[in-house]
N, CA, C, O and CB atoms as a CASP TS submission, in Angstrom:
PFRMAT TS
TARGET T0000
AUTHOR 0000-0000-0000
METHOD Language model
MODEL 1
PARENT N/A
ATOM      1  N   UNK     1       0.839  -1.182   0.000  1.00  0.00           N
ATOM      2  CA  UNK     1       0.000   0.000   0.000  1.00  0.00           C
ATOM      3  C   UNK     1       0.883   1.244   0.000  1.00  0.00           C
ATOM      4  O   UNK     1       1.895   1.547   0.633  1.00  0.00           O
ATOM      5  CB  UNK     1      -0.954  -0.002   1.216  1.00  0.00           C
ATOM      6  N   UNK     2       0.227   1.795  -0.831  1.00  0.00           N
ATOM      7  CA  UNK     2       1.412   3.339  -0.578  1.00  0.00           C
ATOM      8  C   UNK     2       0.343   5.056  -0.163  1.00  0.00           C
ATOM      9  O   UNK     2      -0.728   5.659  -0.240  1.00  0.00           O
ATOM     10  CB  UNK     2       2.542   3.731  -2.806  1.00  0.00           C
ATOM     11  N   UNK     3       1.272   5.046   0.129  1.00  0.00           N
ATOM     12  CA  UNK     3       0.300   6.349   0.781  1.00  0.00           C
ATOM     13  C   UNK     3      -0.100   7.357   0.163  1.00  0.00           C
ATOM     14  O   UNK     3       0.592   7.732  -0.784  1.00  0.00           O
ATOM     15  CB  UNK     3       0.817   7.047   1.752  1.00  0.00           C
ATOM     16  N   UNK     4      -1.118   7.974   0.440  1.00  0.00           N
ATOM     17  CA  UNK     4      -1.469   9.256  -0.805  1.00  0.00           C
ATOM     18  C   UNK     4      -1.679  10.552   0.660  1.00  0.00           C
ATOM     19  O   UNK     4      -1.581  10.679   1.881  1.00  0.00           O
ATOM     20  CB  UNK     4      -3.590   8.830  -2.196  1.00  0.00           C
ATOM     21  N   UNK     5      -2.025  11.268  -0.609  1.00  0.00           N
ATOM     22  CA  UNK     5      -1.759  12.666  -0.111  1.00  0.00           C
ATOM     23  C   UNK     5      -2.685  12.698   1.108  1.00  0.00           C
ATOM     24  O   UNK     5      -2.479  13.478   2.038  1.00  0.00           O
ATOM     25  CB  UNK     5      -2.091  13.900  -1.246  1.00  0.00           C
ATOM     26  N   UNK     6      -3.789  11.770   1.084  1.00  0.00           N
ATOM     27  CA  UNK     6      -5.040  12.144   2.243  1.00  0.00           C
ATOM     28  C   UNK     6      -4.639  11.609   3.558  1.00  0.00           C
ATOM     29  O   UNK     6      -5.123  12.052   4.599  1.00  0.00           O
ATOM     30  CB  UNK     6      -6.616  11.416   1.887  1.00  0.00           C
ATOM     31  N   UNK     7      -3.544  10.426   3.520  1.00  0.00           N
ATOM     32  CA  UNK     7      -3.286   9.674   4.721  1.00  0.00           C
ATOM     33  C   UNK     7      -2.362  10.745   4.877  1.00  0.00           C
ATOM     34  O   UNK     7      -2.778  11.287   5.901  1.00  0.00           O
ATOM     35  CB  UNK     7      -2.821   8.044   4.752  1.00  0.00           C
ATOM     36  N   UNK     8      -1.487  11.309   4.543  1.00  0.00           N
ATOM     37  CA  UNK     8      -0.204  12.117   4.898  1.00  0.00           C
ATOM     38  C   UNK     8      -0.804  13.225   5.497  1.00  0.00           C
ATOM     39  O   UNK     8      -0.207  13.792   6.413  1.00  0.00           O
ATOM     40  CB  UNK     8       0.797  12.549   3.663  1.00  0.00           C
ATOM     41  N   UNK     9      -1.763  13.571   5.165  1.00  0.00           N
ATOM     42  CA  UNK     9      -2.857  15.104   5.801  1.00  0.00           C
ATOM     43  C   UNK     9      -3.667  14.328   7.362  1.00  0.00           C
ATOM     44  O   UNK     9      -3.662  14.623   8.557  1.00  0.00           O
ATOM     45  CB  UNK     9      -4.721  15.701   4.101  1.00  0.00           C
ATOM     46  N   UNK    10      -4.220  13.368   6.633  1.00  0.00           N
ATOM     47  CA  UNK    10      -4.870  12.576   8.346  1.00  0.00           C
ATOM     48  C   UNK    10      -3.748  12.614   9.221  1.00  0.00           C
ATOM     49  O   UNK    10      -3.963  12.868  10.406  1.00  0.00           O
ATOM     50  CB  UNK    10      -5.405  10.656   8.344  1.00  0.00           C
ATOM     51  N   UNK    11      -2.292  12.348   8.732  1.00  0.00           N
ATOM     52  CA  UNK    11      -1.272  11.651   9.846  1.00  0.00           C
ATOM     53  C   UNK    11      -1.105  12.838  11.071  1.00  0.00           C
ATOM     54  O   UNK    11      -1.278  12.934  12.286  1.00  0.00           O
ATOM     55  CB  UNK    11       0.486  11.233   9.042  1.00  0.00           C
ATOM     56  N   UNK    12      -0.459  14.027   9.436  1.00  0.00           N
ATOM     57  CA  UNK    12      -0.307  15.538  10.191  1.00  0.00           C
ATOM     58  C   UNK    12      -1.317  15.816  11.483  1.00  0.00           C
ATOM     59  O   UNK    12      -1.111  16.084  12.666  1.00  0.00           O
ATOM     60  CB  UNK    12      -0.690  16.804   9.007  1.00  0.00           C
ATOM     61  N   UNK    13      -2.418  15.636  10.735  1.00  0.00           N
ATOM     62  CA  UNK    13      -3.671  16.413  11.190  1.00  0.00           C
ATOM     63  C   UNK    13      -3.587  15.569  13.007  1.00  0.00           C
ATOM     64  O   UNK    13      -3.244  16.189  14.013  1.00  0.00           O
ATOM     65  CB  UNK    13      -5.475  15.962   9.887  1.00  0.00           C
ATOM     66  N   UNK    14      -3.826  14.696  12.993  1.00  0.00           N
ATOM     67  CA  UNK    14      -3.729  13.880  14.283  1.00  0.00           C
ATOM     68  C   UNK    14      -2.516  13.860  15.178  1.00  0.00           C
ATOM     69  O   UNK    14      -2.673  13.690  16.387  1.00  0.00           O
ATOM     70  CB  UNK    14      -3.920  12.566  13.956  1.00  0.00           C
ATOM     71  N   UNK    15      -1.316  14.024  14.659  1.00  0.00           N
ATOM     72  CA  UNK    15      -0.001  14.717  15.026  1.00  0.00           C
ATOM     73  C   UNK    15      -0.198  16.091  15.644  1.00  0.00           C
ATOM     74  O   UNK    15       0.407  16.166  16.713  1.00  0.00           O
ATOM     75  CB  UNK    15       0.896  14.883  13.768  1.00  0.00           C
ATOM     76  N   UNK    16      -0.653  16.869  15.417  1.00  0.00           N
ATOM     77  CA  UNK    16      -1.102  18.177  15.477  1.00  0.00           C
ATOM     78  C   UNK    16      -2.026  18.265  16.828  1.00  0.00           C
ATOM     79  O   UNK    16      -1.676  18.980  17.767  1.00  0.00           O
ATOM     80  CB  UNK    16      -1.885  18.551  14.099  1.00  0.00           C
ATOM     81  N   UNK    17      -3.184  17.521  16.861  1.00  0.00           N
ATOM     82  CA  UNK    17      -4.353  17.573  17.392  1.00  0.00           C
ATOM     83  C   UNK    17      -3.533  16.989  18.957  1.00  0.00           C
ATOM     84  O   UNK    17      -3.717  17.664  19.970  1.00  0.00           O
ATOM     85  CB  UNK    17      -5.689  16.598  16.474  1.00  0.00           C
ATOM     86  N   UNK    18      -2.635  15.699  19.032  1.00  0.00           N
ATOM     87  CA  UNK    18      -2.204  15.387  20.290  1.00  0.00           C
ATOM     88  C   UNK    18      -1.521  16.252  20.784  1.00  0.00           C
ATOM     89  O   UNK    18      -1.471  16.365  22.009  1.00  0.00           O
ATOM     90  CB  UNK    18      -1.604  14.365  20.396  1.00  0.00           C
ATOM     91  N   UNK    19      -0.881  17.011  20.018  1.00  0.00           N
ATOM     92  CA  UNK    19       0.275  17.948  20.791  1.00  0.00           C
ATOM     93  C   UNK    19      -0.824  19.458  21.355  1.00  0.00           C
ATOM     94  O   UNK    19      -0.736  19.944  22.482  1.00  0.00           O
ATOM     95  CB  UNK    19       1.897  18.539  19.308  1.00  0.00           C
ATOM     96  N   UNK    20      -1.470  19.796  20.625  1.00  0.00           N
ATOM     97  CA  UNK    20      -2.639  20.936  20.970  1.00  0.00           C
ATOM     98  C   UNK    20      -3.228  19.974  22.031  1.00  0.00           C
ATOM     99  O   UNK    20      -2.594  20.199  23.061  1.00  0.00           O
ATOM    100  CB  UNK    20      -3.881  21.500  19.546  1.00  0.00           C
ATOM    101  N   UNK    21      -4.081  19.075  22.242  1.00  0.00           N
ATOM    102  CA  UNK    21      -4.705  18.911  23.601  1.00  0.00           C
ATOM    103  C   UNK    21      -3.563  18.105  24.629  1.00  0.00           C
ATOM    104  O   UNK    21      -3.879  17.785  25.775  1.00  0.00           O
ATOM    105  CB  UNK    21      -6.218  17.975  23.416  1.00  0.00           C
ATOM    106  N   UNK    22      -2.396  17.865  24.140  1.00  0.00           N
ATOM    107  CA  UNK    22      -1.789  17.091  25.582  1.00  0.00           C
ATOM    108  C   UNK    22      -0.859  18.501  25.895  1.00  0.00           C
ATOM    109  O   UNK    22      -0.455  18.668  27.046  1.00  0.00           O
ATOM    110  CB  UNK    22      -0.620  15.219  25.313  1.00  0.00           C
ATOM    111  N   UNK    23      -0.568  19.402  24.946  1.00  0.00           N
ATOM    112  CA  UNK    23      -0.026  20.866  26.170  1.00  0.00           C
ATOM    113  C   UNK    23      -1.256  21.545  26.952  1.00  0.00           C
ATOM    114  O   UNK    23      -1.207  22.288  27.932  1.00  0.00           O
ATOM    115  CB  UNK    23       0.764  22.454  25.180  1.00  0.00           C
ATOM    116  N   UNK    24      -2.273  21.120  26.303  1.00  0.00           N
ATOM    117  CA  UNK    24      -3.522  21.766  27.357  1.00  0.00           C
ATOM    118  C   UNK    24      -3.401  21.116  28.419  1.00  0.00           C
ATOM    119  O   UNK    24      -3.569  21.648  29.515  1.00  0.00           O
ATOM    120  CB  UNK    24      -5.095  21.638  26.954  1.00  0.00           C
ATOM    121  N   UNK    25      -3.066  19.760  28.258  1.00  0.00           N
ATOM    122  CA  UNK    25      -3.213  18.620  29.135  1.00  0.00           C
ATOM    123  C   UNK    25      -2.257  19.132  30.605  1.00  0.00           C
ATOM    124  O   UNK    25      -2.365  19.124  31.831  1.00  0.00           O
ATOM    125  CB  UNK    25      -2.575  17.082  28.247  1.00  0.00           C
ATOM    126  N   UNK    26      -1.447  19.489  29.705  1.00  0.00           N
ATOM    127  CA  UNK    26      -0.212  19.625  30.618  1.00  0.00           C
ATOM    128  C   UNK    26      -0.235  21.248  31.397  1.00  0.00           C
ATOM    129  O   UNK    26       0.037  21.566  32.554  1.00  0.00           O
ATOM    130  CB  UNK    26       1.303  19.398  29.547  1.00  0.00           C
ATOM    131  N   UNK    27      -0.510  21.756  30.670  1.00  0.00           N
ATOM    132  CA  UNK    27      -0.983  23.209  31.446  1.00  0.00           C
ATOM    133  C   UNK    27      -2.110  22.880  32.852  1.00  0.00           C
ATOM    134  O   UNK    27      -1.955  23.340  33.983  1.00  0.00           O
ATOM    135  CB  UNK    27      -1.981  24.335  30.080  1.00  0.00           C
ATOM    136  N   UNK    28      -2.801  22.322  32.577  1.00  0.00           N
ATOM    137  CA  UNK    28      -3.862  21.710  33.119  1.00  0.00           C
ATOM    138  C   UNK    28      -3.746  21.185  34.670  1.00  0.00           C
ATOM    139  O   UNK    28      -4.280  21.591  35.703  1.00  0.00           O
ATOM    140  CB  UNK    28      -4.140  20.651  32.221  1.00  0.00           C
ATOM    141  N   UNK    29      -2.596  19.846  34.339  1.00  0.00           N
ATOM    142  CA  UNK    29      -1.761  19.290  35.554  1.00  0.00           C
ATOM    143  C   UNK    29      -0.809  20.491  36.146  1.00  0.00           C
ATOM    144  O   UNK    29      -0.931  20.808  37.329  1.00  0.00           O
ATOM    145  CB  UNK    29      -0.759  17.938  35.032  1.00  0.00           C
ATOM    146  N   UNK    30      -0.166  20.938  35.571  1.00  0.00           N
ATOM    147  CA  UNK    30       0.966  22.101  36.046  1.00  0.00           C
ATOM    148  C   UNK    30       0.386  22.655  36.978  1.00  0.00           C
ATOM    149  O   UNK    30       0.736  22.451  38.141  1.00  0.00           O
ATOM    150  CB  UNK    30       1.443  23.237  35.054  1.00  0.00           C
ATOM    151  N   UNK    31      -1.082  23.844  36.511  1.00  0.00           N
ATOM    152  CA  UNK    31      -1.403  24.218  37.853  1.00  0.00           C
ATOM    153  C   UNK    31      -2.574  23.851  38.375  1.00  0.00           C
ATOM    154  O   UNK    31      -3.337  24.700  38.835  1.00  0.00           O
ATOM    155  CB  UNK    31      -1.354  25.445  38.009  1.00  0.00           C
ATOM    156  N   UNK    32      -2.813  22.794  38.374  1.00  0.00           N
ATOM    157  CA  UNK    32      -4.092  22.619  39.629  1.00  0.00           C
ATOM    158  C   UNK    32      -3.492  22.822  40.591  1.00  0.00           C
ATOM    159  O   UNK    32      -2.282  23.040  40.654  1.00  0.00           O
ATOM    160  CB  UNK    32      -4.897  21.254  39.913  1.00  0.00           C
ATOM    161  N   UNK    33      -4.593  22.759  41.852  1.00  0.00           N
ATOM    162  CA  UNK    33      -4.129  23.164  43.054  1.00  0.00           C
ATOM    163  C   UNK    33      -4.375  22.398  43.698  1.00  0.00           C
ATOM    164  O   UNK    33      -4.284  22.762  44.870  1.00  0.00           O
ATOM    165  CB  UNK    33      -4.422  24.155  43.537  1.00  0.00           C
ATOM    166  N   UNK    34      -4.759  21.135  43.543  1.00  0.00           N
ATOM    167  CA  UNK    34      -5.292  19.943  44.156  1.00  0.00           C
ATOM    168  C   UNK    34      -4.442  19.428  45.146  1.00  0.00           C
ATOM    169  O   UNK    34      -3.498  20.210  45.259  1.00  0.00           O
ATOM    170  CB  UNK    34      -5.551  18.934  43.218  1.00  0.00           C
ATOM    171  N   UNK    35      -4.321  18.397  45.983  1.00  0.00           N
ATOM    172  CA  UNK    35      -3.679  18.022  46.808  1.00  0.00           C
ATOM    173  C   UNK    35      -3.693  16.466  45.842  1.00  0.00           C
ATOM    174  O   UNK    35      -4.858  16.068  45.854  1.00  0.00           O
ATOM    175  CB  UNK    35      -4.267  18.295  48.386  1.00  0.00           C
ATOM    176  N   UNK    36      -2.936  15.646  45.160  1.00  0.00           N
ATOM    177  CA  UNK    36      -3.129  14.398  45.184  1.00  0.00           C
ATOM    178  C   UNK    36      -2.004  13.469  45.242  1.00  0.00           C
ATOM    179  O   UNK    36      -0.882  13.960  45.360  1.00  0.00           O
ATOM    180  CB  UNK    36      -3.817  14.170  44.243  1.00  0.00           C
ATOM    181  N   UNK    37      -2.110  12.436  45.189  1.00  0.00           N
ATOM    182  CA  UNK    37      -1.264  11.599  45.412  1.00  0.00           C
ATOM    183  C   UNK    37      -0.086  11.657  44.354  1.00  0.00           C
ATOM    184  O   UNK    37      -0.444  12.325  43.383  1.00  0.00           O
ATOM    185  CB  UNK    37      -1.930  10.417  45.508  1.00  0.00           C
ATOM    186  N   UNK    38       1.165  11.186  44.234  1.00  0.00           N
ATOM    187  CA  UNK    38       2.062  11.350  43.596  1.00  0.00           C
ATOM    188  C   UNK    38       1.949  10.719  42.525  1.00  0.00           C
ATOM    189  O   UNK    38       2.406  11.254  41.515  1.00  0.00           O
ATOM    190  CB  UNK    38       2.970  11.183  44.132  1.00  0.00           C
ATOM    191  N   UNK    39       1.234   9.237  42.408  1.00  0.00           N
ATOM    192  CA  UNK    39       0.892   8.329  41.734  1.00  0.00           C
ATOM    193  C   UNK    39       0.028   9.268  40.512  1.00  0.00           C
ATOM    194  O   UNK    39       0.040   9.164  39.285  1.00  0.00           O
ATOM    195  CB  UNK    39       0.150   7.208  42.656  1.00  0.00           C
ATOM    196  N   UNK    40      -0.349   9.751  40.979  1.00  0.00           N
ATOM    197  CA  UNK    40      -1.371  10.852  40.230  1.00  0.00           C
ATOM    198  C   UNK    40      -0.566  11.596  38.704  1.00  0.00           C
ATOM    199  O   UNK    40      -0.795  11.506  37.498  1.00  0.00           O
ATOM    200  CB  UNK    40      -1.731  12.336  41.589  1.00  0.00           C
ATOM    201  N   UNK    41       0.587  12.428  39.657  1.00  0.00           N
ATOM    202  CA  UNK    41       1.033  13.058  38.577  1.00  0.00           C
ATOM    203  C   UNK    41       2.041  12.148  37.383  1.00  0.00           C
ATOM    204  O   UNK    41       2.295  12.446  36.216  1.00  0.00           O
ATOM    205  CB  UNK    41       1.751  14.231  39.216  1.00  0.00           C
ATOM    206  N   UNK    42       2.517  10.830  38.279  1.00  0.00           N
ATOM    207  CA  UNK    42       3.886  10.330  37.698  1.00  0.00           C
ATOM    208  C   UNK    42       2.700   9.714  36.296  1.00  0.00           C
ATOM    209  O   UNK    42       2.954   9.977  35.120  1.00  0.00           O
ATOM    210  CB  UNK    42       5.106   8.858  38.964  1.00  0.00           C
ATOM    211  N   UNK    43       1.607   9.001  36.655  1.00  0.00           N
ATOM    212  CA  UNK    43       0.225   8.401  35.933  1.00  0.00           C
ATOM    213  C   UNK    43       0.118   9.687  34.746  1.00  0.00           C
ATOM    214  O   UNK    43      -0.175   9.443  33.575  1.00  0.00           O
ATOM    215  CB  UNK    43      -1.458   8.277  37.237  1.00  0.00           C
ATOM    216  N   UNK    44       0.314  10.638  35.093  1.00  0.00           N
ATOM    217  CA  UNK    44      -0.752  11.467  33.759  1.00  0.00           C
ATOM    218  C   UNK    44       1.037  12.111  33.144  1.00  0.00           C
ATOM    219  O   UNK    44       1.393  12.337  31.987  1.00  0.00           O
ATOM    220  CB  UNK    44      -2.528  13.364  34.600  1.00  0.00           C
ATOM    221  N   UNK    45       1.559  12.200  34.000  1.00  0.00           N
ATOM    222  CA  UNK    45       3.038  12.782  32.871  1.00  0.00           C
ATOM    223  C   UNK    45       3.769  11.609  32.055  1.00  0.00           C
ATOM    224  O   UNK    45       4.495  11.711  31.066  1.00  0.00           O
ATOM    225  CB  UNK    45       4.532  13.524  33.930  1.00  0.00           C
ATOM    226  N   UNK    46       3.322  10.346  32.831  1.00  0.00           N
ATOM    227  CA  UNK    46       3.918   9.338  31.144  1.00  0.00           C
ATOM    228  C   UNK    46       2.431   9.613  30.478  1.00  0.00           C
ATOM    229  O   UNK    46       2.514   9.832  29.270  1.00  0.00           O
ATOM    230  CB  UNK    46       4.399   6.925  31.323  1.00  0.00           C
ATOM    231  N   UNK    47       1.627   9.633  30.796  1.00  0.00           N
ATOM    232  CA  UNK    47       0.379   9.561  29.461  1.00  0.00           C
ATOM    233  C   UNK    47       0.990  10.705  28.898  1.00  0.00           C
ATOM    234  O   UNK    47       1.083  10.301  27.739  1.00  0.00           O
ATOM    235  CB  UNK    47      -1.574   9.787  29.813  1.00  0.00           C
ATOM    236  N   UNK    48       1.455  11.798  28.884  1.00  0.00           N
ATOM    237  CA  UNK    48       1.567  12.903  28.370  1.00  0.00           C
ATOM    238  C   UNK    48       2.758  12.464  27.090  1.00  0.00           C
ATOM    239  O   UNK    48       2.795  12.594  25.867  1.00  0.00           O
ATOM    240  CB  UNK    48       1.942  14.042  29.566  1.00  0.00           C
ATOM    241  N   UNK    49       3.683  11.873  28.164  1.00  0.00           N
ATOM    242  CA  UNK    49       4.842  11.769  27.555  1.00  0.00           C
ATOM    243  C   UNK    49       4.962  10.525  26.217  1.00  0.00           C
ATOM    244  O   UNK    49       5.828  10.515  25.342  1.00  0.00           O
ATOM    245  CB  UNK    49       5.797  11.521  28.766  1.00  0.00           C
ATOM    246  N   UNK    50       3.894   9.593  26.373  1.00  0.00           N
ATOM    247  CA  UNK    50       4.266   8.469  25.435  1.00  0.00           C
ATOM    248  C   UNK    50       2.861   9.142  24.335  1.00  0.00           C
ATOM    249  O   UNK    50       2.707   8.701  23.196  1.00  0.00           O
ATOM    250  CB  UNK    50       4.148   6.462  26.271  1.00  0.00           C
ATOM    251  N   UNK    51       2.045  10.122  24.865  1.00  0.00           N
ATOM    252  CA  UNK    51       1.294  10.884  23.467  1.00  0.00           C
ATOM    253  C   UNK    51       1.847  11.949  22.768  1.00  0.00           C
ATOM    254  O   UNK    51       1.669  12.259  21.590  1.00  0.00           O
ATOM    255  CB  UNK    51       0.010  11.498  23.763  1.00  0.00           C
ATOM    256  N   UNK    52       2.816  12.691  23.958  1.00  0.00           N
ATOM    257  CA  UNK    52       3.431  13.160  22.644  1.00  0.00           C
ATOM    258  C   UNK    52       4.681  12.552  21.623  1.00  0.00           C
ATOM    259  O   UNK    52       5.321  13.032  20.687  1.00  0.00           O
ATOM    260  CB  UNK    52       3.848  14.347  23.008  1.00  0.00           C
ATOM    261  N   UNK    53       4.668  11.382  22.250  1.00  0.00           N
ATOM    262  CA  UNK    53       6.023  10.369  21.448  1.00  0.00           C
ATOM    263  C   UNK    53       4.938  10.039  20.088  1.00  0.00           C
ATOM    264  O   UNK    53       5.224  10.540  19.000  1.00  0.00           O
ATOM    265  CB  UNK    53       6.730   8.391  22.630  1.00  0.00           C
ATOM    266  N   UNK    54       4.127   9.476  20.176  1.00  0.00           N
ATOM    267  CA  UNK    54       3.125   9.117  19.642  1.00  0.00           C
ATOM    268  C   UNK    54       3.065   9.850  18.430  1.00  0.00           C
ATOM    269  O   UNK    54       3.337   9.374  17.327  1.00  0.00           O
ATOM    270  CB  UNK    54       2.106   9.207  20.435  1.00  0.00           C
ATOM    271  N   UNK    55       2.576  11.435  18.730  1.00  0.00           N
ATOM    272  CA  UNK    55       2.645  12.642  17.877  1.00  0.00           C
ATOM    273  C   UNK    55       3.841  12.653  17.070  1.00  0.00           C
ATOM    274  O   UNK    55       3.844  12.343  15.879  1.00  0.00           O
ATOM    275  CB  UNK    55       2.600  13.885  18.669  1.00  0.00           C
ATOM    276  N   UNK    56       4.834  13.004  17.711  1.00  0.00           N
ATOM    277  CA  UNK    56       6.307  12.475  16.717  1.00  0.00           C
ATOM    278  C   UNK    56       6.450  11.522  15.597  1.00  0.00           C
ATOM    279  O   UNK    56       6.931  11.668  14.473  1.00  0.00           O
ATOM    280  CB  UNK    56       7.273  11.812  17.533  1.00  0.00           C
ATOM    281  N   UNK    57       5.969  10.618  16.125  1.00  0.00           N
ATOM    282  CA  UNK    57       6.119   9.197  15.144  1.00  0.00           C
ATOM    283  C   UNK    57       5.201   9.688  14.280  1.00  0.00           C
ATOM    284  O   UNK    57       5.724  10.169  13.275  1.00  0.00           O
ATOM    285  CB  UNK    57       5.704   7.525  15.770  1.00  0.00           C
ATOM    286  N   UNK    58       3.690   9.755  14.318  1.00  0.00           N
ATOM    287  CA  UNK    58       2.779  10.244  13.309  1.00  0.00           C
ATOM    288  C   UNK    58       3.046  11.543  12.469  1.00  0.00           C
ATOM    289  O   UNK    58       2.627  11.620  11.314  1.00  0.00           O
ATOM    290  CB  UNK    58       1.594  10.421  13.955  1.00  0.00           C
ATOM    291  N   UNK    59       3.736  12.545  13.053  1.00  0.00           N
ATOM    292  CA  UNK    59       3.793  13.420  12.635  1.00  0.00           C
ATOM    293  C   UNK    59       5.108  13.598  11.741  1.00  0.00           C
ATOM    294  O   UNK    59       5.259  14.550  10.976  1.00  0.00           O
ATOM    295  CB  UNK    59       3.526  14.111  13.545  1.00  0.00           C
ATOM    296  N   UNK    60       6.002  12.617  11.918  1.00  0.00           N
ATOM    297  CA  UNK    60       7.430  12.116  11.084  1.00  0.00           C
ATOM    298  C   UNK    60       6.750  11.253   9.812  1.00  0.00           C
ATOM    299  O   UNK    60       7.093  11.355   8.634  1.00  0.00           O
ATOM    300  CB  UNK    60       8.657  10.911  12.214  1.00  0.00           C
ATOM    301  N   UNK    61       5.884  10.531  10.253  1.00  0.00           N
ATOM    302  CA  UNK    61       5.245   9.246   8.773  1.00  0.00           C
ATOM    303  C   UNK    61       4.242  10.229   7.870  1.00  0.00           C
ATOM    304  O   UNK    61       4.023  10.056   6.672  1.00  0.00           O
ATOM    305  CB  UNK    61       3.901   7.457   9.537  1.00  0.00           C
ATOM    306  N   UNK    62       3.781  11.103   8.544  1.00  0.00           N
ATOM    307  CA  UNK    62       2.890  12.058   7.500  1.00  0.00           C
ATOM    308  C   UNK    62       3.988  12.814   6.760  1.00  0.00           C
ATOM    309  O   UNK    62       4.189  12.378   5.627  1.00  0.00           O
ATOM    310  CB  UNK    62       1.742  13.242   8.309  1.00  0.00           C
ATOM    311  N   UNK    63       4.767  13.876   7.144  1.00  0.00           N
ATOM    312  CA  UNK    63       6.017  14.706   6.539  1.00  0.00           C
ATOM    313  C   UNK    63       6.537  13.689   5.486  1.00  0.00           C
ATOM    314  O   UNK    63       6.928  14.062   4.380  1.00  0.00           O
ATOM    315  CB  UNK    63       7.313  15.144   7.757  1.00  0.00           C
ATOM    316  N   UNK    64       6.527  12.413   5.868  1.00  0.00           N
ATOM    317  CA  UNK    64       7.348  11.715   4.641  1.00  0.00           C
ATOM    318  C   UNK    64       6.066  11.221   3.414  1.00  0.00           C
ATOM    319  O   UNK    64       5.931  11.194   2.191  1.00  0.00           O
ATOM    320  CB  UNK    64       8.361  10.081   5.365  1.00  0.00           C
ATOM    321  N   UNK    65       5.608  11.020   4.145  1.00  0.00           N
ATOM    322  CA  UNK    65       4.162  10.194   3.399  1.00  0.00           C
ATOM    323  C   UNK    65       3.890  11.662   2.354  1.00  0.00           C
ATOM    324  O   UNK    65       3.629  11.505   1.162  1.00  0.00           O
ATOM    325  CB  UNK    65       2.347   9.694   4.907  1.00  0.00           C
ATOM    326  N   UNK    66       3.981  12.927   2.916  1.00  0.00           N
ATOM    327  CA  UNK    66       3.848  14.418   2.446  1.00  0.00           C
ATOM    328  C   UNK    66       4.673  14.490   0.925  1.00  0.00           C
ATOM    329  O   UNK    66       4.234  14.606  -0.219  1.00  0.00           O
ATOM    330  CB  UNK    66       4.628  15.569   3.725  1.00  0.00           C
ATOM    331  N   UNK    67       5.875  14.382   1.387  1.00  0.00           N
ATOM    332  CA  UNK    67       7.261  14.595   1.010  1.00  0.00           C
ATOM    333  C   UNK    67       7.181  13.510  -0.367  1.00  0.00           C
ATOM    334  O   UNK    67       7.815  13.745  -1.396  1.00  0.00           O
ATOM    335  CB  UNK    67       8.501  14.173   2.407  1.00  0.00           C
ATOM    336  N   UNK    68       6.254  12.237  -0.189  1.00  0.00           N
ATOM    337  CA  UNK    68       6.868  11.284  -1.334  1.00  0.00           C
ATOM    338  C   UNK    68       5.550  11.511  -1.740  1.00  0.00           C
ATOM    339  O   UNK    68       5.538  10.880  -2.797  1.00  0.00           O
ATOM    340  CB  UNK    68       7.554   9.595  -1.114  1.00  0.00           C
ATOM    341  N   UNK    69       4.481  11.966  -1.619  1.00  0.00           N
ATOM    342  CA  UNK    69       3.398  12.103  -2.518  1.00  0.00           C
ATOM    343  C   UNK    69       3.554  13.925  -3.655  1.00  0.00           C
ATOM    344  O   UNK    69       2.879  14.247  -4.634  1.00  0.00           O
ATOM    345  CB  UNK    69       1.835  11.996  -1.251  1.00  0.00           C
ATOM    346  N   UNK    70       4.459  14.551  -3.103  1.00  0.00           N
ATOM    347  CA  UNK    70       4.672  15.990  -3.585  1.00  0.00           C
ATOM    348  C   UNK    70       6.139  15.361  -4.256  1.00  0.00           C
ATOM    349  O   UNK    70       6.824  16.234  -4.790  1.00  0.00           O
ATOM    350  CB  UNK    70       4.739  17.476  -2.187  1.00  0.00           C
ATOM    351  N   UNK    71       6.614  14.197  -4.293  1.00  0.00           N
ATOM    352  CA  UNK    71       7.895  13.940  -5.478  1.00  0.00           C
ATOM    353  C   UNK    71       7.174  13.096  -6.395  1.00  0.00           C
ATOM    354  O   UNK    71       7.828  12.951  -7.428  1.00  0.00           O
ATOM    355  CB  UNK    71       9.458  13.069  -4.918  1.00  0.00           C
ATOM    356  N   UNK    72       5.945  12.411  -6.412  1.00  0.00           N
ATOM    357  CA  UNK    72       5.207  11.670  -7.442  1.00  0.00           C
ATOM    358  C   UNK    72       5.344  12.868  -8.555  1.00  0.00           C
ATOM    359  O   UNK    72       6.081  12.936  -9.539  1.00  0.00           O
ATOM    360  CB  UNK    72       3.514  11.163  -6.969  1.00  0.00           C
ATOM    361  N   UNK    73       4.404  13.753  -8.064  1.00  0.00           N
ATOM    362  CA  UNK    73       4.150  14.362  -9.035  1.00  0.00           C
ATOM    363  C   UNK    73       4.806  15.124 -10.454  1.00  0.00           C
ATOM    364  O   UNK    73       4.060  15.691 -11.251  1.00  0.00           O
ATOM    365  CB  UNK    73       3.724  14.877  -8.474  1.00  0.00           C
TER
END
């Protein structure tokens, strides 16, 4: 299967979308004022951290997926 221009725009697009809601995410945790357990924060800063890894990877396979559908032409 090879990729076309629409998967390379979905990839971006979803690349994009994790990094916009997991810095909200993270603004979010930063300042509450809550009292909680430690388990709490170490729990939501790897979720943070393996979505925005996530974003990377997607957002590296779209740029290329980008990149080899704009050299077809």
């Amino acid at each position: 299967m090879r990729f076309q221009r629409k998967h390379a725009v979905f990839l971006l697009g979803v690349a994009v979308w994790n990094v916009v809601t997991y810095a909200q995410f993270t603004k979010a945790l930063a300042t509450t004022e809550e009292d909680r357990a430690t388990g709490y924060y170490v729990a939501h800063s790897v979720l943070i951290v393996v979505n925005l890894a996530i974003a990377g990877v997607l957002g590296t396979w779209g740029w290329k997926a980008l990149k080899a559908t704009r050299d077809d032409r």
